[in-house]
N, C-alpha and C positions, 0 to 999 in steps of 0.2 A: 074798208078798214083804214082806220085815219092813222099816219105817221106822223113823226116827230124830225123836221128838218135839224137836224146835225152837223155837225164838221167833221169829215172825219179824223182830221188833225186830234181831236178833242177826244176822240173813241180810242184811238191808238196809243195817247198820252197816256189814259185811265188804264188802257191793257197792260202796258207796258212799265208802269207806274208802279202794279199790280204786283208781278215779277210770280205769276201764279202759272202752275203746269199747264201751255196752251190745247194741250190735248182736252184734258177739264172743260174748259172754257167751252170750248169748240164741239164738244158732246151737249153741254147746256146749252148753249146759240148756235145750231145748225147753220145760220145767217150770217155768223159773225163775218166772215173774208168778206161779203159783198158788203157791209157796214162798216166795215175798215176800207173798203177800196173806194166808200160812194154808190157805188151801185143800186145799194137799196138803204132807205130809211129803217130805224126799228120804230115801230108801236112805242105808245106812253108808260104801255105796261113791261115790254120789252127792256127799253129802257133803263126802267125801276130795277127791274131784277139784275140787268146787267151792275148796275150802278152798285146796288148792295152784295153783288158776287165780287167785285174788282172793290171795294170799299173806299168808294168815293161819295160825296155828299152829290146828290142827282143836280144841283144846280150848278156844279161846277161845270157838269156837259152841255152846258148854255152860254158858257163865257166865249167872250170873242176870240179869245187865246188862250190855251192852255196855261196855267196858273203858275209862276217859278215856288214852288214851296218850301222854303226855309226852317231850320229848326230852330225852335221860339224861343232856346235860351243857348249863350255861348257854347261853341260846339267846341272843346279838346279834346277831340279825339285822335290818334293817329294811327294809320291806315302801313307799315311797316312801305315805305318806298311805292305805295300807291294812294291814288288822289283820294281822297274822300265820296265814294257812292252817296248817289241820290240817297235821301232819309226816305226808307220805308212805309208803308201806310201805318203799319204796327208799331213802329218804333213813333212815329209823329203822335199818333193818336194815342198810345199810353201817355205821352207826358203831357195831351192836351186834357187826358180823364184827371191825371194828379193835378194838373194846376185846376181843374174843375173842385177838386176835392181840398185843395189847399186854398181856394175862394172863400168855400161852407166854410171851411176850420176858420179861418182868420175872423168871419163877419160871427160865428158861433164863440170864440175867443172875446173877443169885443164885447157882445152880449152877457157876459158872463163874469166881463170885468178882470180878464184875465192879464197878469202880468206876461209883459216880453221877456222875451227868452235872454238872459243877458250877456252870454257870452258869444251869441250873432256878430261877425265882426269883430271879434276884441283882441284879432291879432292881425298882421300883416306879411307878406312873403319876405321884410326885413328881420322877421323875428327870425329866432336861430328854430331849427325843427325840434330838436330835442328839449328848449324849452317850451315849445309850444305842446309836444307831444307830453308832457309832465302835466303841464295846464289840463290838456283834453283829459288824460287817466284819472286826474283829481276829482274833475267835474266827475265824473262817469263814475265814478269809485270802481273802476279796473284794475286788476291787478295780473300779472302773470302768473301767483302764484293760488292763487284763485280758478285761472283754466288749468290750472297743471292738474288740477282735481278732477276735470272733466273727461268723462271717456270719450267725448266723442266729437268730430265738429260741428255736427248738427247741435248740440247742447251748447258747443261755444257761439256759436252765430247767434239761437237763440238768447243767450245772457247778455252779448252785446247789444242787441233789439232793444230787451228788455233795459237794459239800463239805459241808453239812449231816448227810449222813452220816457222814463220816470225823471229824465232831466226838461221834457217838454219837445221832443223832435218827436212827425210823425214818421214813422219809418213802414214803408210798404217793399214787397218782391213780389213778383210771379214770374212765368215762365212762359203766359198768352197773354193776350191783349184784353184789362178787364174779366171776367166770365167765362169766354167762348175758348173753347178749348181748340179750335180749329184752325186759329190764330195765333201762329208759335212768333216769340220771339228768338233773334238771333243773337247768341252770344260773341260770335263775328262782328256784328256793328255796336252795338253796347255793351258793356258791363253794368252800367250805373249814371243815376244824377242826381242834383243836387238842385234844389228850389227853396232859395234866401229868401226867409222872411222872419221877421222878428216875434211874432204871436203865432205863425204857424209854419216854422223851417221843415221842408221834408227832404226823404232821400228814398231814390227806389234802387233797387237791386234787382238785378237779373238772374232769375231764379232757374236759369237753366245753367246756370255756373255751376261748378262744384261748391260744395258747401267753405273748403279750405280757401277757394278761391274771393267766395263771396266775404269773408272776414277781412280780404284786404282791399275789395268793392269798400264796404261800411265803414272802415276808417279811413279812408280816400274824399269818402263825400263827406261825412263828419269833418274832418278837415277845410272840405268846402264851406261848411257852413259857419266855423271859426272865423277862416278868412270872411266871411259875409259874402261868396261870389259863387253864383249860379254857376250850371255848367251840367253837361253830357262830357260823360267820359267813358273811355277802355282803358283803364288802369293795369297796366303789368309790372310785377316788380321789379321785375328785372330789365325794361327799356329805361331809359331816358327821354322822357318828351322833349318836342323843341320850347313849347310852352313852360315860361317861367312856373306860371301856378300850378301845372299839374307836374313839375319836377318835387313844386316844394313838398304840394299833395301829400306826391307820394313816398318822399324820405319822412313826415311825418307821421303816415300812417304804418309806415316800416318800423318806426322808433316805436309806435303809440303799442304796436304787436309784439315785438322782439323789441324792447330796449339795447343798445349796443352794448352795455357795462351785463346784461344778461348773459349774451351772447358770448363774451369771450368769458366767463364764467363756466358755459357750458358745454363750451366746444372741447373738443379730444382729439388733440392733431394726431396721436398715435392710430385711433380709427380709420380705417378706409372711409374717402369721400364721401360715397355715394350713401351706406348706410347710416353715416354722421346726421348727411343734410335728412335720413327721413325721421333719427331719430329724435333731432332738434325740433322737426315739424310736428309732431307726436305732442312733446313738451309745450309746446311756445301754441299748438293748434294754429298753425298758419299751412299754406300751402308750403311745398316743396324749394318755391322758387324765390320765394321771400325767403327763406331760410340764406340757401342761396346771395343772393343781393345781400344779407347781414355780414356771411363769412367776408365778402368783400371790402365791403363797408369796415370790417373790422380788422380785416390787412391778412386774412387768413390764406386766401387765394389773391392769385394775381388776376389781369384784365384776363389773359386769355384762358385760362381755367374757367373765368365765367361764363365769360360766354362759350366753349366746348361744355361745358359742361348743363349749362341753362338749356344748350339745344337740344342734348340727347333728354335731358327730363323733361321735356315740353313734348318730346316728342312721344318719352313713355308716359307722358298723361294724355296725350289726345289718343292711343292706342286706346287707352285702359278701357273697356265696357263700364259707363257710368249706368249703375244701378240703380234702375227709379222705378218705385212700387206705384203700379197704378193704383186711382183711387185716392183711399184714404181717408181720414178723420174730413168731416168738410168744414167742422168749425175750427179747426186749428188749419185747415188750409185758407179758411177766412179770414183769421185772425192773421197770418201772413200777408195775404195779398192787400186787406188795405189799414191792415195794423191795428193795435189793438185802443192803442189812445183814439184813433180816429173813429172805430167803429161803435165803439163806447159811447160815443159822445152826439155820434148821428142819432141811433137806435134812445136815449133818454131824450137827444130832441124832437125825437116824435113820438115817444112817449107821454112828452109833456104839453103835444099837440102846436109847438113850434118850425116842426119840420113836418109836409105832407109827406104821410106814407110811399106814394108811390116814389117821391125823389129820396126818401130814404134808402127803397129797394135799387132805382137805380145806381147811387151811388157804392152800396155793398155788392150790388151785384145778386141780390136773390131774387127768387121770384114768389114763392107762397108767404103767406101771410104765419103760417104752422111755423116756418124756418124761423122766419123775424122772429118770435116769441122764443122760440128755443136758442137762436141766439142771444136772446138776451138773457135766456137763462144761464146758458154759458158763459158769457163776460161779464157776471154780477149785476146786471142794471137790473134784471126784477130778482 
């Protein structure tokens, strides 16, 4: 039986890399402790398999040294009084599928003759937020009084998508990595990012958020994209980054959801706190803690009301049982994951025999040739 000379240095990086139950591992590779100690080589096929269980590309267990793997676009995030954790395989590999996917759009945009996006860039962290936040609601044709009509936040996320789109941003979310449902993402290390480009700006969202939460994701990175500055972020509204950009982010995307001249319009200082801040939420379709952050902002509460207050509702949202229906519609969970301008526009270019099938399936993520056709009966293309 021929083996495959290793390091084990190389083995234990990819194990460990992994951050996968070793009990798992260790049921699949009986071998593994002697392969991590040296003791014994694995096989080419061993190998393999290991390689695509820990989700590392099999040549990287060939390199002299284990690899420092960075994340490929500025990283704001901040970790509350702890360093920054290594980036994930799922969290690296989502944003290296969307810059995959924001490749096709840009060289598809081009062919196409497509105008740039124009308001990429066309403001700076000099500008004041709430004019910037006026600018962004214009472009978008947003309104508050527009969500006020909405029952629900899944309907308001979706009207933001939607309108985000129809200005030319591709906008995607899910909650695994691509497809594989076995590949959860953490809302711990991301919420969201942002990928500046002028013919093909995107934003992904972290679809294991709450829906309330995810509306102040989407105007966080829309913001990003104003600015023209890439970026990985965990957006909360109620911290202060030490990052210039993601302070301005996020007072603009607080203004862009709860304007502050709304805000003290709708407040009711004779109401108890606690019911105010949910009924504002309700109104405005923001989470809890934006709401929150607004009263502040608006001189209604003092510093330490916020934060006593921001803690216990953080605290009764991480209790809350988040309710998620398995399943589902799959073309509207398609239409989320890699958005509906993008999948529109893959599915006609291979229509039109400019794009091969099988990199079209890759990039949506399906797999029968039955699905394609039905999706495209879905988002209008046939």
């Amino acid at each position: 039986m021929n083996r495959v000379s290793i390091k084990p240095d190389l083995l234990l990086w990819a194990y460990e890399r992994a951050s996968l139950n070793p009990g798992a591992l260790e049921v699949r590779f009986p071998k593994l402790e002697e392969w991590l100690s040296g003791a014994l080589q694995p096989t080419l096929r061993q190998l393999e398999a290991f390689a695509h269980a820990v989700h590392v590309p099999i040549g990287y267990l060939f390199l002299p040294a284990p690899p420092e793997e960075k994340v490929p676009i500025p990283d704001f995030r901040t970790m509350r009084d702890r360093p920054l954790p290594r980036p994930s395989p799922n969290l690296l590999d989502t944003i290296y599928l969307c810059q995959q996917r924001q490749d096709w759009f840009r060289d598809y945009a081009r062919m196409h003759k497509m105008a740039p996006v124009a308001f990429i860039g066309s403001v700076s962290v000099r500008n004041n937020p709430v004019t910037a936040a006026d600018s962004m609601r214009g472009e978008l044709g947003l309104s508050v009084a527009d969500r006020q009509k909405l029952d629900t936040w899944t309907e308001a996320v979706r009207r933001l998508i939607a309108k985000a789109e129809e200005i030319g941003v591709l906008v995607m979310g899910s909650s695994i990595v691509g497809s594989n449902p076995y590949r959860s993402l953490d809302v711990e290390e991301f919420r969201g990012f942002a990928l500046t480009e002028d013919l093909a700006p995107l934003i992904f969202t972290n679809a294991a958020d709450s829906k309330s939460a995810q509306m102040f994701t989407l105007a966080h990175e829309l913001a990003h994209l104003w600015l023209g500055e890439s970026g990985l972020s965990n957006p909360e509204a109620g911290i202060l980054p030490d990052q210039e950009v993601e302070r301005w982010c996020n007072a603009v995307a607080a203004e862009v959801l709860a304007p502050i001249t709304d805000v003290r319009r709708e407040f009711r200082s004779s109401a108890v706190i606690t019911d105010e801040i949910q009924r504002m939420a309700r109104i405005f379709k923001v989470s809890s803690l934006v709401v929150l952050r607004r009263l502040f902002d608006a001189g209604f509460i003092n510093q330490n009301e916020l934060w006593r207050t921001y803690e216990e509702e953080l605290e009764r949202i991480r209790s809350l049982d988040r309710r998620r229906s398995s399943g589902g519609d799959f073309y509207r969970t398609l239409r989320t994951r890699t958005g509906k301008r993008f999948a529109r526009a893959v599915i006609a270019s291979a229509l039109e025999g400019q794009t091969l099938f099988k990199d079209a399936f890759r990039m949506l993520g399906v797999r029968k040739t039955a699905t394609f056709y039905e999706a495209a009966r879905e988002f209008g293309v046939m």
